[in-house]
VEXDRENVEX-984354 format. One record per residue (C-alpha): residue number from 1; residue in one letter; x, y, z negated. Coordinates in steps of 0.1 Angstrom, whole numbers, plus 5000, padded with zeros to 4 digits. Layout:
<pts>
+-----+---+------+------+------+
:   k : r :   px :   py :   pz :
+-----+---+------+------+------+
: NUM : a :    X :    Y :    Z :
...
+-----+---+------+------+------+
</pts>
This chain:
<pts>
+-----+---+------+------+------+
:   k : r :   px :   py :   pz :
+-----+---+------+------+------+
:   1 : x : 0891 : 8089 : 9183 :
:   2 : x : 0903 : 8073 : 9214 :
:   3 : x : 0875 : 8065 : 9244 :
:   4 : x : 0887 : 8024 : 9235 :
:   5 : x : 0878 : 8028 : 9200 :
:   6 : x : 0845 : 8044 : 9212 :
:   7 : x : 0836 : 8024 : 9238 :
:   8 : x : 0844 : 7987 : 9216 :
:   9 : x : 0819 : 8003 : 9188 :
:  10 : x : 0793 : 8013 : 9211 :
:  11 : x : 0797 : 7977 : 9224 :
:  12 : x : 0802 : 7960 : 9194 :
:  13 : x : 0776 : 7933 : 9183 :
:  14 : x : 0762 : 7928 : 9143 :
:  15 : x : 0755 : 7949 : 9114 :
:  16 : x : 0754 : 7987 : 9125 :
:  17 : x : 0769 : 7998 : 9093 :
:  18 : x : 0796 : 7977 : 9096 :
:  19 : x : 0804 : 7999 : 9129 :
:  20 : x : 0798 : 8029 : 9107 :
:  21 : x : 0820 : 8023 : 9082 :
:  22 : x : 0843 : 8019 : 9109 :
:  23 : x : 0843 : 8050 : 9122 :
:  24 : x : 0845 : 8064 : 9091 :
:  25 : x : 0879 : 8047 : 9084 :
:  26 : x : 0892 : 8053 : 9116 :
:  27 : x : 0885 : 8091 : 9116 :
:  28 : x : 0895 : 8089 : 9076 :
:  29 : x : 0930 : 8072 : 9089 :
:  30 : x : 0937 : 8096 : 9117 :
:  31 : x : 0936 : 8126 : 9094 :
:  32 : x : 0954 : 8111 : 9068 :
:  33 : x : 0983 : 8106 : 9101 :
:  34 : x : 0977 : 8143 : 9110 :
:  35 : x : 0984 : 8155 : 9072 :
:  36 : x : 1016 : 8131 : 9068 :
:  37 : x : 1031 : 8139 : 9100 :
:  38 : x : 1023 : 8176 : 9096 :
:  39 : x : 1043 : 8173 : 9061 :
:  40 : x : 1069 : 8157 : 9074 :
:  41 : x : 1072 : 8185 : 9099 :
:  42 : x : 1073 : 8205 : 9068 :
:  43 : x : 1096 : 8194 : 9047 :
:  44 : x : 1119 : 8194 : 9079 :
:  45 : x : 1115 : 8236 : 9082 :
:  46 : x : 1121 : 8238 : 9043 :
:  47 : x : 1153 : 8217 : 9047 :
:  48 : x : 1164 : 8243 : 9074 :
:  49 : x : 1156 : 8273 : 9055 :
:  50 : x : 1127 : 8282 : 9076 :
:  51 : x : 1099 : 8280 : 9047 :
:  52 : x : 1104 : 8303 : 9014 :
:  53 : x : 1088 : 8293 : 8988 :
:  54 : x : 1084 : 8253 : 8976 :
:  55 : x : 1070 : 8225 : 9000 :
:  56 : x : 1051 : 8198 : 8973 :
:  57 : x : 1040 : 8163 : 8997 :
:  58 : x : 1009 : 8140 : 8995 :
:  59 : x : 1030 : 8111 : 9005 :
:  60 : x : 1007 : 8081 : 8989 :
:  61 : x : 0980 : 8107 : 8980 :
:  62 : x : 0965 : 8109 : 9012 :
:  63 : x : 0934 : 8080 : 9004 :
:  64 : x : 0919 : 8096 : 8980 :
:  65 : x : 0923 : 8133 : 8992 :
:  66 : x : 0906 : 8127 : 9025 :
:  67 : x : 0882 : 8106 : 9013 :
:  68 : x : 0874 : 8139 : 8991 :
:  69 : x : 0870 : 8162 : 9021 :
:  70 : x : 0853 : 8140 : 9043 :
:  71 : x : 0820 : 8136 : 9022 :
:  72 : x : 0821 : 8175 : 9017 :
:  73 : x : 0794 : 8195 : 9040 :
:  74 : x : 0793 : 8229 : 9050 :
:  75 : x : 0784 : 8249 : 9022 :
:  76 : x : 0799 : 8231 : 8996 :
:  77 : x : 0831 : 8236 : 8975 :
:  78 : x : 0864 : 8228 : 8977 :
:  79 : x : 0894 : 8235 : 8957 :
:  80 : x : 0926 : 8213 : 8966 :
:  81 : x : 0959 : 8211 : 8950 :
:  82 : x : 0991 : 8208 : 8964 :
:  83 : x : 0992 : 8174 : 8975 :
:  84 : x : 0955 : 8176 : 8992 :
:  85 : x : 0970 : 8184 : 9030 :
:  86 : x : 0946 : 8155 : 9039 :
:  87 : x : 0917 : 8169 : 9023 :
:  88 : x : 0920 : 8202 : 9035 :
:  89 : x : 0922 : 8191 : 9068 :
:  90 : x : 0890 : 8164 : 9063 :
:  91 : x : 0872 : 8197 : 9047 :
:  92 : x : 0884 : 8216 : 9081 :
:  93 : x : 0917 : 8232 : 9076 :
:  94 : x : 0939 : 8229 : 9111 :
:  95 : x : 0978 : 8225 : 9121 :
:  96 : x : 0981 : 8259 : 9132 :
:  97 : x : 0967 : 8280 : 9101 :
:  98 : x : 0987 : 8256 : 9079 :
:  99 : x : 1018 : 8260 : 9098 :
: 100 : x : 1013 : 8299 : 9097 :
: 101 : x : 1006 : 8302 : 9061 :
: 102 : x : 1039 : 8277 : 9055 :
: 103 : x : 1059 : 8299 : 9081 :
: 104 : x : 1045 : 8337 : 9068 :
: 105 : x : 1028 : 8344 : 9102 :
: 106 : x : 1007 : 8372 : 9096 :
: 107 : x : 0983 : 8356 : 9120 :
: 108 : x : 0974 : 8332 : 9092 :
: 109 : x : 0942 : 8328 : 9069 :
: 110 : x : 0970 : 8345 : 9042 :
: 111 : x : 0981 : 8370 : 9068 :
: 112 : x : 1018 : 8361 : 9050 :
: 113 : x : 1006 : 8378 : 9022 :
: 114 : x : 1008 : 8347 : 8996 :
: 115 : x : 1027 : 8318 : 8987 :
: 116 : x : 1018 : 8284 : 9011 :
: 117 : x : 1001 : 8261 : 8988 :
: 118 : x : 0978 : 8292 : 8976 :
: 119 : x : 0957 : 8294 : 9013 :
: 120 : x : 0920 : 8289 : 9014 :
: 121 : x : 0889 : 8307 : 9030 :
: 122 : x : 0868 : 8315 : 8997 :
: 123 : x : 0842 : 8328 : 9015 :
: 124 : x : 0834 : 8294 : 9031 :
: 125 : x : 0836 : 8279 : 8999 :
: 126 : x : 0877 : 8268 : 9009 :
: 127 : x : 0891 : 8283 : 8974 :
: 128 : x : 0926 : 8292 : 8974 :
: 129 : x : 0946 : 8276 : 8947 :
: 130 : x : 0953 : 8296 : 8916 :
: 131 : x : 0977 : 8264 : 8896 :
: 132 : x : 0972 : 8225 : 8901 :
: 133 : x : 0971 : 8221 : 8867 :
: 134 : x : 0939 : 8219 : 8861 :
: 135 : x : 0929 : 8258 : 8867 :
: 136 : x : 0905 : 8250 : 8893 :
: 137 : x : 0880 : 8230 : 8874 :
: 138 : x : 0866 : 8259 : 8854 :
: 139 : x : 0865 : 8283 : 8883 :
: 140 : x : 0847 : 8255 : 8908 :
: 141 : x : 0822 : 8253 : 8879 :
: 142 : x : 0820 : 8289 : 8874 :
: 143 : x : 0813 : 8292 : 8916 :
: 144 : x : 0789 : 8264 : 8912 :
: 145 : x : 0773 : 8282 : 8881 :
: 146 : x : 0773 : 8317 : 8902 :
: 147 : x : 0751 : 8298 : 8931 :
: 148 : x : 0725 : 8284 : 8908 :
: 149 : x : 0719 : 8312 : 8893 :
: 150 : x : 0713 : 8325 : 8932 :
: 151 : x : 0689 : 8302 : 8930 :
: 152 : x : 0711 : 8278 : 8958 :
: 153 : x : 0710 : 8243 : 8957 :
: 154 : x : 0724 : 8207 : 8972 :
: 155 : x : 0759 : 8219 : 8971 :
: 156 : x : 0785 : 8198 : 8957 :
: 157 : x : 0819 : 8213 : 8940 :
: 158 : x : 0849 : 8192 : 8941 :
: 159 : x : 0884 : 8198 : 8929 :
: 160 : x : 0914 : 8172 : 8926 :
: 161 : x : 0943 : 8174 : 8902 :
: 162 : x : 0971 : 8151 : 8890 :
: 163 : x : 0970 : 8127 : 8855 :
: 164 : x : 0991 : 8155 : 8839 :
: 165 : x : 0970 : 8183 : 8844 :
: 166 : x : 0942 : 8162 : 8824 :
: 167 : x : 0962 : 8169 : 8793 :
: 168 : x : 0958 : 8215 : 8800 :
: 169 : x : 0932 : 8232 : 8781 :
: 170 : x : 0917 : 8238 : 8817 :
: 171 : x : 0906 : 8205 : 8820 :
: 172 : x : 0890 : 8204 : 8791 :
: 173 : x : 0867 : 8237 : 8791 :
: 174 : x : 0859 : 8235 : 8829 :
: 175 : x : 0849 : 8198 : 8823 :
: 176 : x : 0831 : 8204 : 8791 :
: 177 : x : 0814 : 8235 : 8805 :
: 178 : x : 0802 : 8216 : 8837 :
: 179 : x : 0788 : 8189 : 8816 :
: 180 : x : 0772 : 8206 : 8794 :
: 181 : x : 0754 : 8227 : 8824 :
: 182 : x : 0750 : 8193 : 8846 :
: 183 : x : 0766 : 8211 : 8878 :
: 184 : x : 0776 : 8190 : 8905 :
: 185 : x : 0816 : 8191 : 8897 :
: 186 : x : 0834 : 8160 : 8914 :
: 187 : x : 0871 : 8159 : 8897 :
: 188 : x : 0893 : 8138 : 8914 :
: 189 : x : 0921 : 8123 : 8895 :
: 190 : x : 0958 : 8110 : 8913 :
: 191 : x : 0970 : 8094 : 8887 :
: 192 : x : 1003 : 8089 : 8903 :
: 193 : x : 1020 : 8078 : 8869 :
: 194 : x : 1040 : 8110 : 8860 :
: 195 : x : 1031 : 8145 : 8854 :
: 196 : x : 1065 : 8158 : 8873 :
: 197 : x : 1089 : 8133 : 8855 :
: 198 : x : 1068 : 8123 : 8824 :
: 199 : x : 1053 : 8093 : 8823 :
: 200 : x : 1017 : 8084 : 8817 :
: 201 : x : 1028 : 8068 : 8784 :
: 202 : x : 1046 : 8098 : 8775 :
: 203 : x : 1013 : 8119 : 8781 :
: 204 : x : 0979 : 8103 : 8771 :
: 205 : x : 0972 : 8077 : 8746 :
: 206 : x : 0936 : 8063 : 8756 :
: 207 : x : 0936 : 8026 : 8777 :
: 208 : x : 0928 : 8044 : 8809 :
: 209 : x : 0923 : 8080 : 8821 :
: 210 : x : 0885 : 8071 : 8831 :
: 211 : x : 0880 : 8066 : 8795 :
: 212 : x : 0877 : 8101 : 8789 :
: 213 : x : 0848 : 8104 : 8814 :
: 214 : x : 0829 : 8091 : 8781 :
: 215 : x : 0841 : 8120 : 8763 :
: 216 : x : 0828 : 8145 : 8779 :
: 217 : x : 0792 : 8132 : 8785 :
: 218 : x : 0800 : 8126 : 8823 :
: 219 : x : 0802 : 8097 : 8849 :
: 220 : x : 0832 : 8079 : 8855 :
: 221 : x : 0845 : 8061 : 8882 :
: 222 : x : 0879 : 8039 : 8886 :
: 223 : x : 0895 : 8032 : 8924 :
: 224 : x : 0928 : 8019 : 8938 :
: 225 : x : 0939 : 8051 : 8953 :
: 226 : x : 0961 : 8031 : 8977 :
: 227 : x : 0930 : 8015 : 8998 :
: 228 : x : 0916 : 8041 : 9017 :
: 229 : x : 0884 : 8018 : 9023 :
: 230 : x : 0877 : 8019 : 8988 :
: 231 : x : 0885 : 8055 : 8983 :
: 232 : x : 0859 : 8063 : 9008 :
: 233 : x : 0832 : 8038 : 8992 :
: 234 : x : 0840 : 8054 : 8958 :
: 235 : x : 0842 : 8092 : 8963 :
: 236 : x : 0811 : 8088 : 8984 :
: 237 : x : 0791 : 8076 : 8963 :
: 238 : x : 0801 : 8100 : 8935 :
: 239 : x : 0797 : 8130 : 8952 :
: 240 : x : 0764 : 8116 : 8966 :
: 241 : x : 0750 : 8107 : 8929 :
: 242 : x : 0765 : 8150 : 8923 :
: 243 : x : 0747 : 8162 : 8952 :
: 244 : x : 0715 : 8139 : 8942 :
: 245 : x : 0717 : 8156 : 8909 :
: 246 : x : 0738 : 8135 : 8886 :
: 247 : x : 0762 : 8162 : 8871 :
: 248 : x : 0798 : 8161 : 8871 :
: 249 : x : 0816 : 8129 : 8881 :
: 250 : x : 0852 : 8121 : 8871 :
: 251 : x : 0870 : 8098 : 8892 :
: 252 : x : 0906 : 8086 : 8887 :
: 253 : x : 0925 : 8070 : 8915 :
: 254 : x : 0955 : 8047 : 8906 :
: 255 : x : 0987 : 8051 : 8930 :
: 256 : x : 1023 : 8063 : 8927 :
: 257 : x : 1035 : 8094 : 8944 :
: 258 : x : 1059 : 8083 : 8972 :
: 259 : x : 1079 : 8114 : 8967 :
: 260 : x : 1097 : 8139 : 8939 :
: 261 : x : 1072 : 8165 : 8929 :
: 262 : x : 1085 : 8188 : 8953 :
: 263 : x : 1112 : 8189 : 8982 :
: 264 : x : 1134 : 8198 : 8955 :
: 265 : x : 1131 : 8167 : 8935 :
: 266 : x : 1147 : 8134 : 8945 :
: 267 : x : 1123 : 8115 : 8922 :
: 268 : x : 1152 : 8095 : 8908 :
: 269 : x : 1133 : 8090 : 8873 :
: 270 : x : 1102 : 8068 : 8891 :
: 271 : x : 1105 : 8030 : 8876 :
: 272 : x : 1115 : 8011 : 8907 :
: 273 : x : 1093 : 7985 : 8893 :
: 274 : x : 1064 : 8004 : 8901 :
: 275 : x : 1075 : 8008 : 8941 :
: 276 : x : 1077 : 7971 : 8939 :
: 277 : x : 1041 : 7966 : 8925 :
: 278 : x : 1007 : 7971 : 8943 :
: 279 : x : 1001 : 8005 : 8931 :
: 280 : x : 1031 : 8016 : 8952 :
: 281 : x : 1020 : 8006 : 8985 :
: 282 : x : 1020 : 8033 : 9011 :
: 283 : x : 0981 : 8043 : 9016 :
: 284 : x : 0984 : 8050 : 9056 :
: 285 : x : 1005 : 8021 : 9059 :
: 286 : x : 0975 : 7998 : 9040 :
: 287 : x : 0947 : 8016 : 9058 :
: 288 : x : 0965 : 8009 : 9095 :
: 289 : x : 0968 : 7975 : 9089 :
: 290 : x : 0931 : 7973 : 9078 :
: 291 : x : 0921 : 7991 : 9109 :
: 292 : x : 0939 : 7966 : 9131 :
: 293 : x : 0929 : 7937 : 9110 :
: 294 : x : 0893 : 7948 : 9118 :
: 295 : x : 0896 : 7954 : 9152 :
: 296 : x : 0888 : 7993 : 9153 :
: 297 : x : 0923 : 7999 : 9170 :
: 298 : x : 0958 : 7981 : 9184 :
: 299 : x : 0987 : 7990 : 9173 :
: 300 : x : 0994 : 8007 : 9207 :
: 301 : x : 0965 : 8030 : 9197 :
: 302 : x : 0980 : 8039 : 9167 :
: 303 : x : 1010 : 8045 : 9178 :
: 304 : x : 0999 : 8067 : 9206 :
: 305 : x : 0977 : 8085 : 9173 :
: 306 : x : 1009 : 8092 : 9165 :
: 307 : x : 1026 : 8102 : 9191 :
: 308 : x : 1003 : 8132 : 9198 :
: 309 : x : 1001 : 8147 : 9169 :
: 310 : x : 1038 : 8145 : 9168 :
: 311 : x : 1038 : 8169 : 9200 :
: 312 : x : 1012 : 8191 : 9184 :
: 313 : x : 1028 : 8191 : 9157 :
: 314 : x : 1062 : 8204 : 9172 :
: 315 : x : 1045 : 8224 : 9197 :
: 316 : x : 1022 : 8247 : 9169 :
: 317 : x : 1051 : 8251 : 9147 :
: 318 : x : 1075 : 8265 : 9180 :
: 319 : x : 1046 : 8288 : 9185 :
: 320 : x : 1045 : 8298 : 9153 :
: 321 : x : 1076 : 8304 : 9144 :
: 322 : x : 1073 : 8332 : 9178 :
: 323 : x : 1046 : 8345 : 9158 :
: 324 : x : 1049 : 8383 : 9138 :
: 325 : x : 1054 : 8386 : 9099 :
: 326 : x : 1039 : 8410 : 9077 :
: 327 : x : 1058 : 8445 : 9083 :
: 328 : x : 1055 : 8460 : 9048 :
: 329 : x : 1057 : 8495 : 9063 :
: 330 : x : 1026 : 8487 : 9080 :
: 331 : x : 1012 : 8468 : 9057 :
: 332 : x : 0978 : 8482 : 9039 :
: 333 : x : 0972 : 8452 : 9015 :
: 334 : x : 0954 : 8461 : 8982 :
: 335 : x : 0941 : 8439 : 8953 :
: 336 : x : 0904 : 8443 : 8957 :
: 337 : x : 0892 : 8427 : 8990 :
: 338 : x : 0861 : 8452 : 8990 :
: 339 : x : 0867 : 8487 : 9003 :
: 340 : x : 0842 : 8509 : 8987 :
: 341 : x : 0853 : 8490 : 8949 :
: 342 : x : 0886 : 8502 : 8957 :
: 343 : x : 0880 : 8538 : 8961 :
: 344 : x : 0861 : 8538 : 8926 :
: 345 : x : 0895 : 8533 : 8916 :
: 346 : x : 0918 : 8561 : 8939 :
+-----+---+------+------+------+
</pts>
């Protein structure tokens, strides 16, 4: 945050959490500009053949996926999805180890070794992605089960997915399993309206995807993904009321992906109704506006927000791109991370 933003809160008269809740959006908004700019940056190297491998954007995702990684502590769980570059970065993920993971630098969390939307640090509770459709949930439950049994405790466990990967068998085991245990599973829901190009009337029958919160015996909770002020209020308190000891919470947030599914997908199927409606309003767009509406920031500060992480931005991904690969001829990767495992198996 800028010293002006800092120095009108400090000076600012009235109600204290007012200036909190400031802060929080302001430092919510500037990650959410560091994750789209970052992906813009992205999808720029995949149109000039410097990425291999698929580039998938949170474009009008961003609300609700920093709002996720933001109320996570050190200690806790997190397992994001391919549209969570927000999150990730809210839960501590950085420009450069994205950008080396995207680019095969074998300086990278990955070392170049896997596919870009499957980094994480697992040992810091930052879980690589094994599928977005709904894979994760069991497997955060099962890492949540494996630490209570440790006898560990006040972590929270949160995982996001789209509406379509509420319909995989996944979903339904890792959900059932965590309510039935009471674990502290947060499951954020985009329901962005299509599961790739299927519609949400094409995919689930029930009035509203919160409904099947009931179902399963946990708590449910419904948000307009494209306010991020709300997005924070609402994943807040949900993981709060997990971390307090109130089992699994389900939250679906209601927005429309701004993009195709991948870089690959010109989206052409998306109702241009829906762009029209609220639902399709651009997230960092909405939560800029607030912020200047409130008086946390000028325009001028935003767009000088902007304007350096663009030159981060360009300047990480020139160093990177100087950066070594993997040499397979040197390369001594095996399958099982621990050593003395392995050799049981020589």
């Amino acid at each position: 945050m800028s010293e002006v933003v800092k120095a009108r809160h400090s000076a600012e008269p009235g109600d204290a959490s007012e200036n909190r809740k400031g802060r929080e959006i302001v430092k919510a908004y500037r990650i959410m500009l560091a994750a789209r700019v970052l992906e813009e940056k992205l999808a720029a190297l995949y149109r000039a053949g410097k990425i291999k491998g698929g580039v998938f954007l949170g474009r009008g995702q961003e609300a609700l996926s920093v709002s996720v990684g933001i109320h996570l502590r050190k200690g806790d769980i997190f397992a994001p999805l391919i549209r969570d570059q927000a999150g990730r970065m809210a839960f501590g993920d950085t420009i450069l180890d994205t950008l080396r993971t995207y680019l095969g630098s074998s300086l990278g969390s990955m070392r170049g070794r896997d596919g870009n939307i499957h980094r994480g640090r697992p040992r810091e509770g930052y879980y690589a992605m094994i599928s977005h459709l709904g894979a994760m949930i069991p497997t955060v439950a099962g890492g949540l089960l494996a630490r209570r049994l440790r006898g560990e405790s006040g972590m929270v466990g949160a995982t996001c997915l789209g509406d379509g990967g509420t319909s995989t068998g996944a979903f339904h085991e890792g959900l059932n399993a965590a309510a039935v245990e009471e674990l502290p599973l947060v499951v954020a829901v985009a329901n962005n309206q299509y599961a790739y190009s299927t519609p949400n009337s094409r995919q689930f029958a029930c009035a509203d995807l919160v409904d099947r919160a009931i179902g399963y015996g946990v708590a449910g909770h419904k948000v307009d993904g494209t306010d991020l002020a709300a997005c924070l209020d609402v994943v807040g308190g949900a993981i709060a009321a997990a971390r307090a000891g109130g089992g699994p919470q389900l939250i679906v947030a209601d927005l429309l992906r701004l993009v195709g599914h991948g870089e690959h997908d010109d989206a052409r199927y998306i109702d241009p109704e829906l762009r029209r409606k609220n639902i399709g309003r651009d997230c960092l767009a909405v939560a800029g506006a607030f912020v200047i509406e409130r008086g946390w920031a000028t325009a001028e500060e935003l767009a000088a927000w902007r304007d350096e992480v663009d030159t981060e931005v360009d300047d990480t991904a020139n160093r990177v791109m100087r950066e070594p690969e993997p040499d397979p001829a040197e390369e001594d990767w095996c399958a099982i991370s621990t050593r003395s495992i392995e050799d049981n198996f020589a």
